[in-house]
N, C-alpha and C positions, 0 to 999 in steps of 0.2 A: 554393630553387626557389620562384616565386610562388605564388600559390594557382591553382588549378586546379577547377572547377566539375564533378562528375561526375555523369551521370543513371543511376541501376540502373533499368534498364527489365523489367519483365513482358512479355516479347515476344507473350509467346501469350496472355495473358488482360487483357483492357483496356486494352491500350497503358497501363498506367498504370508512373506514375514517382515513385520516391524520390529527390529530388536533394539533395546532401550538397557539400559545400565543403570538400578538403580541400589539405594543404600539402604534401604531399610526393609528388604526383604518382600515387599508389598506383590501383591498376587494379583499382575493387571490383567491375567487372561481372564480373571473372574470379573472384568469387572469393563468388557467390551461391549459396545453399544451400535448397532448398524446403522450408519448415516441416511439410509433410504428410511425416509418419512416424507409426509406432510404431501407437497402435489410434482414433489420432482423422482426422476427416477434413474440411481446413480447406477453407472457401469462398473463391473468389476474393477476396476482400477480405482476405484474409491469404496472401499470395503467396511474399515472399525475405525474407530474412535477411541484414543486411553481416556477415561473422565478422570483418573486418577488426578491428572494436570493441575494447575492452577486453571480459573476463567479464562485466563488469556491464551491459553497452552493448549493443544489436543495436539497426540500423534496418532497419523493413521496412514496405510500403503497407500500409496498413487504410482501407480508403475511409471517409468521415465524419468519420474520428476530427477536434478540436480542439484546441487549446492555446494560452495567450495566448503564454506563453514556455517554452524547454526547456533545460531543464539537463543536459544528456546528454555528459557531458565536453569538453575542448577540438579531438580530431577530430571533431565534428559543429559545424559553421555554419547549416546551415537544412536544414530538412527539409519535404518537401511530399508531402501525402497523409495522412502518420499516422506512426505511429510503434509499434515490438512492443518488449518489453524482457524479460531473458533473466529476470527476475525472475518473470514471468507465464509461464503454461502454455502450450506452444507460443511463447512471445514477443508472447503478444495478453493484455492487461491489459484491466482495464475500461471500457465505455464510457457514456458519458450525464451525464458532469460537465458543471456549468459551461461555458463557453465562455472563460471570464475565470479558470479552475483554471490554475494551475502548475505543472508536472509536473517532478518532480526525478528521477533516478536513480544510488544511488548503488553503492557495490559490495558491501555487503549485502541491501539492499532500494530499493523503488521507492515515492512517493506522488503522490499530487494532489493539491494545496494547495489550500484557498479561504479566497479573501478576505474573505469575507462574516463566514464562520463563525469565522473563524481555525484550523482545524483540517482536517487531511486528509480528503478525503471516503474515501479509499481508501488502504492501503498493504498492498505484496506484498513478498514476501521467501518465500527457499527454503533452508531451513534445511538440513546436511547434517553426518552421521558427523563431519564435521572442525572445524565450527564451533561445536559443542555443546562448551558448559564449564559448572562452574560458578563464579555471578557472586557469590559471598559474597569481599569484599575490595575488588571494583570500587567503584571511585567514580560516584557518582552528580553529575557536574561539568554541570549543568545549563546549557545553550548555545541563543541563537537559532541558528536557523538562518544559517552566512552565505551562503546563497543567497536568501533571500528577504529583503525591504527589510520595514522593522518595521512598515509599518502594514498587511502582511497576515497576519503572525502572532503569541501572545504570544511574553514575553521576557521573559525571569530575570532584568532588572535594568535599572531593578525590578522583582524578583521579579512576575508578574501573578498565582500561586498564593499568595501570601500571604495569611494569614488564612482561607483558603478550608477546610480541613481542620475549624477553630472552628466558622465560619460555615456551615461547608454537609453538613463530613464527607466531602469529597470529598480525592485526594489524585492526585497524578501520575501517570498508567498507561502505561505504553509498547502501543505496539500494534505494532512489530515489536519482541518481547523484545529484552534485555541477553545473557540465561542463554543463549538459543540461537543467539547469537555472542560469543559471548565467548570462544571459541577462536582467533576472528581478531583481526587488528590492528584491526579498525574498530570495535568495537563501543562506542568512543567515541560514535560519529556515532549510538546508537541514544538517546542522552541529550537531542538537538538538538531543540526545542520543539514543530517540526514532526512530529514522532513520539508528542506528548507530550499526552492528554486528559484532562480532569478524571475519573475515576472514582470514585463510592462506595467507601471503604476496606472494607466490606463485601464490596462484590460483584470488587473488586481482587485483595484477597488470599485470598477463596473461589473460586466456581468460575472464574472468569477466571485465576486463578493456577494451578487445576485443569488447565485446559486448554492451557495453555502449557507442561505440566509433559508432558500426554502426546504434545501434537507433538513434544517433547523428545523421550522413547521411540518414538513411532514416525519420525522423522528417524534416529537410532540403529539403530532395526530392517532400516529400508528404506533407509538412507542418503542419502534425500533425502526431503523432500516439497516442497508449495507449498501456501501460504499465500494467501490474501486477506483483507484485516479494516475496519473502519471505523465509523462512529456510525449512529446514527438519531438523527432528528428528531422526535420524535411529541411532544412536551409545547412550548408556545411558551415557551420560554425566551430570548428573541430581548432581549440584554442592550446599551444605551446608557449609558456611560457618565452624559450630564448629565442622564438621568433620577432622581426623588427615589430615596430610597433606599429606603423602600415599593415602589415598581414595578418596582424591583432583585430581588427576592425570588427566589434559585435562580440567582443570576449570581456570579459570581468577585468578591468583594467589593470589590479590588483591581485589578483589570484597567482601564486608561484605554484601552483599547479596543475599540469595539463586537465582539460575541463571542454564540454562540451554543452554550450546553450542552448535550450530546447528553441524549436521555432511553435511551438506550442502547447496545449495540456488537452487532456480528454478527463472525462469523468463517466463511471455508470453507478446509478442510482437504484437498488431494486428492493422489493417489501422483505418480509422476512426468507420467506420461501424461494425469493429468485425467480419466480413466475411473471411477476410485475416488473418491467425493466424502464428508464429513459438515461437514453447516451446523448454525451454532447463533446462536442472540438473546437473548442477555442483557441482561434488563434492571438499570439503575441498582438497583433495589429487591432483588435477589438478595441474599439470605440468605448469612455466610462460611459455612453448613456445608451448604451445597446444592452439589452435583456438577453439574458443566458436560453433563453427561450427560445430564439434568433440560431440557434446554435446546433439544435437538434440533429442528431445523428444516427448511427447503429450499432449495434455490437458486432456485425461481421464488417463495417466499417473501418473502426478501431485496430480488430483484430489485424485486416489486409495491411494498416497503413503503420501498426507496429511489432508485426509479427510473436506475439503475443496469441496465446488462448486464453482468453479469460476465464471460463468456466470448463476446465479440462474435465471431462467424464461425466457431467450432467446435461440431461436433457429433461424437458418440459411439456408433455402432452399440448396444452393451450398455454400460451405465451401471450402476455398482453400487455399495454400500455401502460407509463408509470407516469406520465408530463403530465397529465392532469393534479396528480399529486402535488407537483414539483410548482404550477401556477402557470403552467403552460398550454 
């Protein structure tokens, strides 16, 4: 059958339309589901849901949202309005990237590329009872991305972290872990460049290992959570290659790519519903024997300090505590 162009309409709130291009005819207006459930209460700008998707996949309107391009598997061709992915709370993921970000999603986790920086401004993943392993034996097979073309991300070859651990004491950090998929087949894909930021081997395998440790236990406990994570910017480390190497100072020594090192990471951590939240900001400078605990923060925090909304369109009657979960 040819392709077939279909619009999921919001009948009732905005006339607005998700339109999707698909090949086999499939009939997704029958088959939309309204994201308001459970104790949050979405605003029009986060409307339906296609289940039609793969697990890893929903489309659904979010007014605003941008993207240059979208990686959202081979049943989706174009989408207008925005986009929710089952990796984010409710299906609404971050807003306020870029315009010129790349949004991947794959079926453990979700990010937004930038070009500028080379590194994800955002990435989400929902870790669950089933996907939790441990990664002692897994290979660390270091991979560009093959969804993004190389002059917006690094790449293991050659190597762009070479020398950088010498030179800087920085080393590879995942920011959707290994260990909390590594019960599935994909956890390959958490090795992929795009996932991958310089961190202080300090503050890596201290509290940022810390805290990857207790979303482990509370994913375990609760059998799911949701994640969001990402860098800051606050130190100008804004790195060019054919600059001398004096004005390199705190750049990837190795990298032939313009590239920008984070001055450090934030994480939020919330139960299924998003009702239950704890934020934390870690900086590069963290101590290995300092607890992620030490770290606490907030989500209008995060949001001030990287212009980002994390949760665009949702709101929460009672809002409460998630660090007791976390060992905090």
């Amino acid at each position: 059958m040819g392709k077939e162009t279909i619009s999921i309409c919001a009948l009732l709130l905005l006339g607005a339309c998700v339109t999707e291009t698909a090949t086999d005819g499939t009939d997704f207006e029958s088959e939309i589901e309204d994201l308001a459930e459970d104790e949050a209460e979405v605003s029009s700008e986060v409307i339906w849901q296609a289940l039609e998707l793969s697990p890893a996949e929903a489309i659904a309107f979010r007014g605003g949202a941008t993207a240059a391009s979208l990686n959202l598997g081979t049943s989706v061709r174009t989408v207008t309005g925005g986009i929710a992915i089952s990796h984010c709370v409710k299906g609404t993921c971050p807003a306020g990237t870029p315009p010129g970000n790349q949004l991947i999603s794959r079926e453990i986790y979700a990010l937004s590329n930038n070009g500028e920086t080379k590194f994800a401004d955002w990435v989400a993943y929902r870790p669950t009872r089933e996907s939790i392993e441990t990664s002692s034996g897994l290979g660390r097979g270091w991979k560009r991305d093959p969804l993004l073309d190389k002059s917006v991300t690094l790449e293991p070859n050659p190597d762009d972290y070479k020398g950088a651990n010498r030179a800087l004491g920085v080393e590879r950090g995942h920011l959707a872990p290994l260990t909390l998929f590594a019960g599935t087949e994909y956890w390959r894909t958490t090795n992929y460049y795009s996932n991958i930021v310089p961190m202080q081997g300090a503050m890596n395998r201290g509290p940022w290992e810390n805290l990857e440790a207790a979303e482990k236990q509370a994913a375990y406990d609760f059998r799911e959570v949701f994640v969001l994570t990402g860098p800051l910017y606050e130190i100008d480390m804004t790195c060019e290659p054919a600059l001398p190497a004096a004005e390199r100072a705190g750049c990837l020594p190795n990298a032939d790519e313009n590239h920008q090192v984070p001055s450090g990471y934030w994480k939020v951590v919330t139960n299924k519903t998003g009702s239950k939240k704890a934020a934390f900001i870690i900086p590069q400078t963290a101590g290995s024997r300092q607890s992620h605990c030490e770290f606490g923060s907030s989500v209008d925090e995060i949001e001030a300090r990287t212009g980002l909304t994390l949760f665009p369109g949702l709101t929460w009657s009672r809002e409460r505590s998630f660090y007791n979960e976390l060992g905090c």
